[in-house]
C-alpha positions in Angstrom: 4.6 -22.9 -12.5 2.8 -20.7 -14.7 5.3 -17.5 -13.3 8.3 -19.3 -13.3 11.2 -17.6 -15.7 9.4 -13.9 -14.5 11.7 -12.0 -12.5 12.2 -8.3 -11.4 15.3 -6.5 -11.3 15.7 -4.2 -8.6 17.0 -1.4 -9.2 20.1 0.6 -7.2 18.5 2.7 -4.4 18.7 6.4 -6.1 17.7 7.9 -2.5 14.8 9.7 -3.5 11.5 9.0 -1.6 8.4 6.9 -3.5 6.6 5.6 -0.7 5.3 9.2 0.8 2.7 9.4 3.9 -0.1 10.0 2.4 -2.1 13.3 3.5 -5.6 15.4 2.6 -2.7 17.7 0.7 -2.0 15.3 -1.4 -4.0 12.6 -2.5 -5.1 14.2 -5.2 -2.4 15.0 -6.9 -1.3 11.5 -5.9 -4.4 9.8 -7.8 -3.8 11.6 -10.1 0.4 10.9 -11.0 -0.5 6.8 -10.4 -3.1 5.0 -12.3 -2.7 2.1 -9.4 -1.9 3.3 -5.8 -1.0 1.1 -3.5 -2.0 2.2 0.0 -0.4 0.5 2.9 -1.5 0.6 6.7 1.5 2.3 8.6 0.9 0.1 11.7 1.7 1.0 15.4 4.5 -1.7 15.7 7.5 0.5 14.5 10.5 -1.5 15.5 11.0 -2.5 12.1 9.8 0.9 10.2 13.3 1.6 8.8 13.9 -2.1 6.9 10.2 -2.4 6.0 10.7 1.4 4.2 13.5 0.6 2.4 12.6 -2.5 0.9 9.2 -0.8 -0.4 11.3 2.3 -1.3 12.9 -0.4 -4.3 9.6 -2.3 -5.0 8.5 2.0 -5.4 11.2 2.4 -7.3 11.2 -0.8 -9.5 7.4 -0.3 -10.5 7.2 3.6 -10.8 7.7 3.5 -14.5 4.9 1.0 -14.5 2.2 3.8 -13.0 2.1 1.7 -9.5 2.6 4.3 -6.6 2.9 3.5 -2.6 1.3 5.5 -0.5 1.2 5.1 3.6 -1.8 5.8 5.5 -1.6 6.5 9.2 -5.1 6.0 10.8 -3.7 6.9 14.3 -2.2 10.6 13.1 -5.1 11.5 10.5 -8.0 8.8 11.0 -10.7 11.4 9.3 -8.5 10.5 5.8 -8.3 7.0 6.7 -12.1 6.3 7.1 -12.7 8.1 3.7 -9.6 5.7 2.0 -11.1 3.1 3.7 -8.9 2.4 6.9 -10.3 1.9 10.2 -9.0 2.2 13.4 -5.9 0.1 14.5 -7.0 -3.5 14.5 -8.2 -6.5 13.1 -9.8 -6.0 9.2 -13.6 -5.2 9.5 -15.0 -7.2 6.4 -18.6 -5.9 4.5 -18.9 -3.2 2.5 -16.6 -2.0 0.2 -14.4 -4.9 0.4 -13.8 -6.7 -3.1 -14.3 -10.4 -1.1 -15.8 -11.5 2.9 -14.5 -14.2 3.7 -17.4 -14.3 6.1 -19.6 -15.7 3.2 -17.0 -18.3 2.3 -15.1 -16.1 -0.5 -12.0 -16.9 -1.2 -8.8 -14.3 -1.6 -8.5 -13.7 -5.0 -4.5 -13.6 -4.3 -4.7 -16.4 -2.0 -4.3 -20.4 -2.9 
């Protein structure tokens, strides 16, 4: 395909944290240090928290010299932030506005097939 050849080297884990909680402290500042943020959905399901965090802490690592920052949202611990970064209440996705695509209206996932 058109990607084949691509690849990205991970890097060594250096130990230092990249994908941070993110909080009203510091999103700013966050914004600010990455012109793409990536903001992930810390979901209630942690049995896996410690695997899923490490392999974003080298994807973190891998693209921070890129600009691309991760940054984990917990609706359940601060759900005032997460309504204003777009993040509803545990559950499924609630499609409208603000969303780049509704697949209510028959659009299609722009990273999908």
């Amino acid at each position: 395909g058109a990607l084949s050849g691509l690849s990205l080297s991970l890097p060594v884990p250096d130990g230092r944290s990249r994908a941070v909680p993110v909080t009203p402290a510091n999103i700013a500042e966050l914004r600010r240090r990455f012109p793409v943020l990536a903001l992930l959905r810390r979901h209630g399901d942690r049995g896996h928290e410690d695997q899923e965090l490490a392999a974003l802490e080298l994807v973190a690592q891998a693209l921070e010299q890129s600009g691309v920052g991760f940054a984990l949202v917990d609706p359940e611990r601060d759900p005032e932030l997460a309504r204003e970064l777009g993040e509803g209440p545990p559950g499924p996705p609630k499609w409208g506005q603000g969303h780049p695509w509704d697949p209510r209206n028959g659009d299609r996932d722009p990273l999908g097939p």
